[in-house]
N, C-alpha and C positions, 0 to 999 in steps of 0.2 A: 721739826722746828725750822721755822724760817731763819736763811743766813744773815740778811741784813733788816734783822729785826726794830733796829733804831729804826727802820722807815715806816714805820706800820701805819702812822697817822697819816701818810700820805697813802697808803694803801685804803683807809678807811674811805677820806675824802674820794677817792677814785670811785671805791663802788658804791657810796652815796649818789655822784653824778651819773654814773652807767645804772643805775635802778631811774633817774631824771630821762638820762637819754635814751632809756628800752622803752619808756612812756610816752617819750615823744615818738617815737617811732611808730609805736602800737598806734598815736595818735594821728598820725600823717602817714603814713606809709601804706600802713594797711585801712585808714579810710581810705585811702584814695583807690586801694584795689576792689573797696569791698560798693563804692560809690554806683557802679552801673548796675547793683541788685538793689540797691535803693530806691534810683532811681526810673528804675523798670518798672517797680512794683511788684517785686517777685517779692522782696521778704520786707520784713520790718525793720526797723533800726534797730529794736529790741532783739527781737530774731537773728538777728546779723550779730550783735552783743555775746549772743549766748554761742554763735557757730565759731564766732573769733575766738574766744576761749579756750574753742576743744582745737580746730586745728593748727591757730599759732601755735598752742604749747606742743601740738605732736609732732609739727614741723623742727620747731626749735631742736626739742630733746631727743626726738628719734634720728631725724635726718641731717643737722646743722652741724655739721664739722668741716669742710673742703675748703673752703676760701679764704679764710682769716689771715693764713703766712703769704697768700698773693696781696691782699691788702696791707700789708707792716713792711713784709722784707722788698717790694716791689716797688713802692712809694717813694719808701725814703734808706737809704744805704747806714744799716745797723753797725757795719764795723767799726763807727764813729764812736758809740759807745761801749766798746768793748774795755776800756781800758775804767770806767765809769762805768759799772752796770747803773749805780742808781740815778744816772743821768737822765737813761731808757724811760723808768718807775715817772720821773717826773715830767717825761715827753709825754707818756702815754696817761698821764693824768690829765694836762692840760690839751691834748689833743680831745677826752672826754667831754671836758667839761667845754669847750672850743664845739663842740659837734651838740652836745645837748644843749645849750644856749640857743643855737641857730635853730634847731628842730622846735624847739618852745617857741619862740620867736614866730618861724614860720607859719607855723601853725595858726596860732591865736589870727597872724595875716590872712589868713585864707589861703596860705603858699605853699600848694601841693608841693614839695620836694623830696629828692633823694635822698634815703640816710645814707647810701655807701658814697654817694658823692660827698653828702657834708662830713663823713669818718676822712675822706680821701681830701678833702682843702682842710679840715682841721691836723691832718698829717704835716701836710705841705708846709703849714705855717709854725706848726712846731718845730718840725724837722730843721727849715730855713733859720730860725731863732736860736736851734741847737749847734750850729754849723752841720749838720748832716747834710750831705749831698740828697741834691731830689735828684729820683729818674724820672727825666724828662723824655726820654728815648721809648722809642717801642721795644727793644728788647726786654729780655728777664722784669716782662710784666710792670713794665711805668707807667707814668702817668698817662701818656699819650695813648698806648694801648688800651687802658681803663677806658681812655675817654672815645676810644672810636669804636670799644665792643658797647656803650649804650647806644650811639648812633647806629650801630649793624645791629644790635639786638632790637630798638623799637622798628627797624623799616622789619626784621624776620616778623616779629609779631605785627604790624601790619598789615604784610603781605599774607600772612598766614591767615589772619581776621579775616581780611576783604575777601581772600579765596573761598575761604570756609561760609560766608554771609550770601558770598558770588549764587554758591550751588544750591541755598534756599529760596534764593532770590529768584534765578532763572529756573531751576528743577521744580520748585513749588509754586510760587506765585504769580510767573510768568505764563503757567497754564490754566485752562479750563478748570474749574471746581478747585482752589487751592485746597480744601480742605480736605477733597480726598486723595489728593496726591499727598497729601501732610500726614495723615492717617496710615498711607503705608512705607513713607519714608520713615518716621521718625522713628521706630525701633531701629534701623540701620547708622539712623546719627547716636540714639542712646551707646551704641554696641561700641562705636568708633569710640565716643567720649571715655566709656570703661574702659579699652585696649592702650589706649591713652595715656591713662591715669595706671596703667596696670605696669606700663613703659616706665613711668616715672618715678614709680618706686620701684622695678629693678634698677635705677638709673641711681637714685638717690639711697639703699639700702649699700651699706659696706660692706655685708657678705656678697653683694652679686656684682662686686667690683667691673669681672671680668665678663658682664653678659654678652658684650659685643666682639669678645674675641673669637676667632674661626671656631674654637673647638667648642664651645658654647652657644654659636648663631642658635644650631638647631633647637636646644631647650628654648631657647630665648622667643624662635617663635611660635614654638609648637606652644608655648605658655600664652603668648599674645594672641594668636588665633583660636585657642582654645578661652579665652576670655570673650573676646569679640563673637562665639558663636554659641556662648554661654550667656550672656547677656543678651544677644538676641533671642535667643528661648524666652529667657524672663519677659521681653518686652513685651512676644507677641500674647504669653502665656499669663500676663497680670495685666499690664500696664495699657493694652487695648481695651480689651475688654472693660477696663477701667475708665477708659477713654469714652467709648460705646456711650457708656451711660450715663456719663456726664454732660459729655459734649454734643450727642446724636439724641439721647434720649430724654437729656436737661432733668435728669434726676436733681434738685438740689441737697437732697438726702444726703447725697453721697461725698465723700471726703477724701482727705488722700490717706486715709488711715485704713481705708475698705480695699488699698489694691492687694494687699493679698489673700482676697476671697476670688481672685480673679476669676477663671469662666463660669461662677455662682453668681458673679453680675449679668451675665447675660440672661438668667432667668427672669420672666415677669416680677415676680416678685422675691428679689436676694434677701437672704439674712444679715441684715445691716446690723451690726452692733454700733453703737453710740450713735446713730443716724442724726444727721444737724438739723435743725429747727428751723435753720436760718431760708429764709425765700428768697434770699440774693440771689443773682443767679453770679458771671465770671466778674473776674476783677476789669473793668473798663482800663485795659493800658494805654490807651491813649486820652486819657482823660486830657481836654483842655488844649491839645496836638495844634487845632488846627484853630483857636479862636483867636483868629487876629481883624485887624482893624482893617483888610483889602475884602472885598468881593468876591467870592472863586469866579470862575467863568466855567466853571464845567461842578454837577450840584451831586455829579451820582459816581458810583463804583465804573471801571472800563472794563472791557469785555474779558478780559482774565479773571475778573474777580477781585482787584488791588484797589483798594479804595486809596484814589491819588491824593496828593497834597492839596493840603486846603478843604478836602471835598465834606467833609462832614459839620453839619448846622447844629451849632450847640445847642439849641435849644430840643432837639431833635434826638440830642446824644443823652440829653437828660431828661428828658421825658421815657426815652427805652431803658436808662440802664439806671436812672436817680442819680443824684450827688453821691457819687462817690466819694470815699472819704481819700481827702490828699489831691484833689482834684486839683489841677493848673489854671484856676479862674483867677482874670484881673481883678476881682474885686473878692478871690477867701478869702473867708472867714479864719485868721490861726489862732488860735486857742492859745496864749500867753504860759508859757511854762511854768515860772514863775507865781501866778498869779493863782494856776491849776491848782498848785500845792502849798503855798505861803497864803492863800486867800483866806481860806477860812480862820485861819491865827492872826489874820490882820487886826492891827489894835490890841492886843492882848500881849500883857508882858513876858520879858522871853524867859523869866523863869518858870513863865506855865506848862504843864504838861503839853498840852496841845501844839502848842508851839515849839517846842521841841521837837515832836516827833514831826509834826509839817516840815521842821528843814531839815531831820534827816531822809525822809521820804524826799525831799526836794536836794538834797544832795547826793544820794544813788542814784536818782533816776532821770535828772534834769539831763544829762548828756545823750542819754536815747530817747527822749520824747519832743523833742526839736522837729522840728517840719522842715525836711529835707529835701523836700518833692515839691513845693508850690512855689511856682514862679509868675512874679507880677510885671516882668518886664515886654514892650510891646515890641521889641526889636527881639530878644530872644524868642516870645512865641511866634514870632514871622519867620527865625532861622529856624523852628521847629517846625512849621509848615511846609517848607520847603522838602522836608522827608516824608514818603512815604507811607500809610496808613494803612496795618493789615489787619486783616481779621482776627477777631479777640480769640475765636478758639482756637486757631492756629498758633498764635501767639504761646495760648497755653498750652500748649503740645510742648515747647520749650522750656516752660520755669524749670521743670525737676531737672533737664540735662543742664542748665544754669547754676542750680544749685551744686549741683554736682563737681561744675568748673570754676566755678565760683572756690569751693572747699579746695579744689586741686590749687587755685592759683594763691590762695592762704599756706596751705601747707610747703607750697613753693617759696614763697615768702620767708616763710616760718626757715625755710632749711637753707635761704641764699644769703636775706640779706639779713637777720640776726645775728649770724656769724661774720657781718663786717661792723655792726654796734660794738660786739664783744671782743674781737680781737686786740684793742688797746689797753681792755682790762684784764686776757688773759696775758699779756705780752708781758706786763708791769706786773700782775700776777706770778708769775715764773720765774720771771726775775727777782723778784723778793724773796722768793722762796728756795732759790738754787743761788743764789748769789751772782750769777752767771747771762750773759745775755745771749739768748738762743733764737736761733734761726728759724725752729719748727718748735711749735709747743702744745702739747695737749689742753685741750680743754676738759676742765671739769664737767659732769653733768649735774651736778646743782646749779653752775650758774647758767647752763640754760634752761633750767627749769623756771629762776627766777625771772630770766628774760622772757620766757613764754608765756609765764603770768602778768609780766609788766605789759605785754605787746595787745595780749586782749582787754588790761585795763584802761590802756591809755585809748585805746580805742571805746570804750566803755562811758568813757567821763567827759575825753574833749575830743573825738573823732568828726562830731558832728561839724567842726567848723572845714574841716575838709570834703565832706560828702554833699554840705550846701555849697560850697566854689565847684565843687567840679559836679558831682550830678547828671542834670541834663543841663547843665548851661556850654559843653560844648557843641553836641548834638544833640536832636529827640533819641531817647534811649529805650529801648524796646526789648521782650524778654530776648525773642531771637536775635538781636543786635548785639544785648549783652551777652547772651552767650559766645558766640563769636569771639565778640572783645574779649571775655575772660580763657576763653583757651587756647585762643593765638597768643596772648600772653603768659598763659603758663607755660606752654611748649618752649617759647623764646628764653624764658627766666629757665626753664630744666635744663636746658639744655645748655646754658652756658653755665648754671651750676654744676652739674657736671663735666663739664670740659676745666671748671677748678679759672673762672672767669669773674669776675665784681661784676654783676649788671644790676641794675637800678630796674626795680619793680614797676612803679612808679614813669618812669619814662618807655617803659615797654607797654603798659597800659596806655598813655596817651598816643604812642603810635597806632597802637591796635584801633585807638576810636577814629583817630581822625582816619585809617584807611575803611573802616567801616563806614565813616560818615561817605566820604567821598563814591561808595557805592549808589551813591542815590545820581552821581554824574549831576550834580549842581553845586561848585564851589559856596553858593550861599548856602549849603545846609551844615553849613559850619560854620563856628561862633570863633571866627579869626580874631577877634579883641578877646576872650577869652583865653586862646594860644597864647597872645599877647604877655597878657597877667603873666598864666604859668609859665613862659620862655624868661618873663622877667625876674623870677624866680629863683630857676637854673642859673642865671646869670651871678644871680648876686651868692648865691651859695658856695662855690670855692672861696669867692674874696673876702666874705663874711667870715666864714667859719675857719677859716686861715687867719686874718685878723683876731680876731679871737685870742684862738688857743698860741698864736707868734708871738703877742704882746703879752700874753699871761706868762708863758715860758720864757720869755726875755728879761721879765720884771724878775722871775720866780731865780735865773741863774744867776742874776746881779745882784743878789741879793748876800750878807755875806756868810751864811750857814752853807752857799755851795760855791 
């Protein structure tokens, strides 16, 4: 039974607002990670719906425990309420509610932002209101430290993107026939991305605490090499072969549900079960890349094989490959969401059936059916010219290690910055329940379950207002681009999860693109008014979300019940 059970109403209110601000969370944080597989053309927005789902919640609940007592006890100096636990109950309420106000807010704005950053200025602003001392010092984990491991964590991510983007760029595309140099690289990058992702849940798993201690190196890589040279088996043994036939052989038959009949594809004629219908042939990722309002001066591919910027005639592009759908034309055609699903019930009163079910169809599914991908601006498709234009089946040599990094930088999400949403609730949690204000407090695993479930709904219902701001509106984004991006940023986000670190997701993803864009060596292939917006953001986010929850908790202690 909880000790200071007269507070329980303020425990309710709390996690009313922590279910509001796992939502916004799910709704900003992780569109904004999941934004450059959108944007690529690798998945769907629905697609992406259903992947947020599985690995926010496995992130959340398997891997999200480390960083919560860096975010509470590091902030703001708890001995203040010792003497007052239920002081704590009402910081860490109004620091909630202080943090998911701003996340709603931002969002609805288009304002990519940080949740640990807005957990970290809705701290500040309680705490200040509380008289609790802020650390403002770089020791024992302040503020100041907080704030220069985002700036070291998005240059690692980066530098880590641009290196990793570096070696496709000049290893593949910078030679003769990229296509067959892509063909026998790309099982080598699959292998790296598994060993990767293999690191990171020994990194993130609490039985393998100690992997990187001496006496442990050796499991540690005899397990990593043994994944890396496991995975290259599979690559060469399905996912070639798979390749062979799609991309060399232009089967349209074939699907990615036939890679494992693997070297039964190389036969003239495989046993395709479900074989597709469809006569498409690859998805056009650069649909739209290059239509802008200049001239090229140069109309063909260079002698690598890299079809440069600018260089492709739409009318050219659409006559070989059709409208594709989601295509970058100044003048698409979007399909009204709204209208999609509220149409046919128009005029009909709303206690008809018909109309009924049109808006609950139109209220599940309006937040993934939004057009995320078409841009009608003539200055952004000019900064999207300015990059690079590769070959489509190169390109798709990439989606699957995409998806793959894509899942890793969700489930990093899932295990870094969930546990800085939730730390105000378990803190006030704990405290109500031990009577006592404590330093280190376990978390429950219900409530990250619930926050797992909230992270892929909010991402579900209003994610989309974040995947159209960021997109391709700061660079042209491409599968191999996005890939890049997405696992130079997980690496950055693991690894300062485990060093027991707050880093912003979110900010580690915008560095990883701008150093990916900057690979093209043309400052204009970047959407610097765009930087702009999102920097504007960042800005207002400690003072916002600190205003907030200072004023809410100032009102709340002058009040005379405390």
């Amino acid at each position: 039974m909880a000790v200071l059970e007269q507070y329980s109403w303020i425990i309710v209110l709390i996690s009313l607002t922590f279910c509001v601000s796992s939502f916004g969370n799910g709704a900003n944080d992780v569109a904004s990670l999941y934004a450059t597989s959108v944007a690529s053309r690798t998945l769907t927005l629905p697609q992406m719906g259903v992947l947020t789902m599985i690995t926010e919640f496995t992130g959340a609940v398997a891997l999200g425990s480390q960083v919560s007592s860096t975010i509470k006890n590091g902030v703001i100096d708890i001995t203040r309420f010792y003497p007052k636990p239920a002081t704590l109950i009402l910081v860490m309420g109004c620091t909630e509610f202080g943090s998911a106000t701003w996340l709603i807010i931002a969002t609805w704005a288009g304002f990519p932002v940080s949740s640990t950053q807005t957990v970290v200025g809705a701290l500040i602003g309680a705490g200040i209101a509380a008289g609790a001392d802020v650390r403002w010092g770089w020791q024992q984990g302040g503020v100041s430290q907080i704030a220069a491991s985002w700036a070291i964590a998005s240059l690692i991510a980066g530098c880590f993107s641009a290196t990793l983007f570096g070696t496709i760029k000049f290893g593949i595309f910078n030679r003769e026939d990229p296509f067959k140099w892509a063909m026998r690289m790309i099982p080598f990058y699959y292998a790296f991305t598994a060993a990767v992702l293999a690191l990171f849940m020994m990194a993130e798993t609490p039985s393998t605490d100690d992997f990187l201690e001496e006496s442990a190196i050796g499991k540690t890589l005899s397990v990593i090499f043994g994944i890396f040279f496991g995975m290259l088996g599979v690559a060469y043994f399905f996912f070639i072969p798979y390749f062979h036939r799609k991309l060399v052989l232009e089967d349209t038959r074939v699907r990615s549900w036939h890679i494992p009949l693997g070297p039964l594809l190389l036969f003239d004629d495989p046993p395709l079960y479900w074989p597709s219908k469809s006569v498409s042939g690859l998805t056009d990722y650069s649909a739209g890349a290059n239509k802008t309002t200049e001239t090229p001066d140069f109309p063909g591919p260079n002698e690598s094989g890299v079809i440069m910027k600018g260089t492709l005639d739409s009318s050219e592009r659409e006559l070989e490959n059709g409208l594709s759908q989601g295509s970058d034309t100044l003048n698409a055609v979007r399909i009204d969401v709204r209208e999609k699903y509220l149409g046919p019930s128009e005029g009909m009163p709303m206690y008809h059936p018909l109309c009924a079910s049109d808006f609950i169809r139109y209220f599940f599914w309006h937040g993934i059916s939004k057009d995320c991908v078409t841009c009608d601006s003539e200055q952004l498709l000019a900064t999207h010219a300015r990059a690079a234009v590769y070959d489509d089946r190169v390109e798709h040599l990439w989606t699957y290690a995409q998806v793959v990094s894509a899942m890793m930088m969700s489930i990093a999400h899932g295990s870094n910055d969930v546990t800085n949403a939730v730390a105000p609730w378990v803190s006030a949690y704990s405290t109500f329940m031990s009577g006592e204000v404590r330093s280190n407090s376990v978390t429950p695993v219900w409530i990250l379950v619930i926050a797992g479930v909230l992270l892929g709904t909010g991402f579900w219902f209003f994610g989309y207002h974040i995947v159209r701001s960021l997109g391709n509106r700061i660079t042209r984004v491409s599968p191999i681009r996005g890939y890049s991006i997405e696992l130079g940023t997980a690496v950055a986000v693991l690894l300062a999860s485990h060093l027991g670190i707050p880093v912003s997701t979110m900010q580690c993803l915008i560095g990883a693109t701008v150093g990916v864009a900057l690979m093209n060596f043309d400052p204009a292939a970047v959407n610097w008014r765009q930087l702009a917006f999102i920097f504007g953001g960042w800005v207002l986010t400690l003072p916002v979300a600190g205003l907030i929850s200072g004023l809410l908790t100032a009102m709340a202690l002058n009040t005379p019940h405390f």
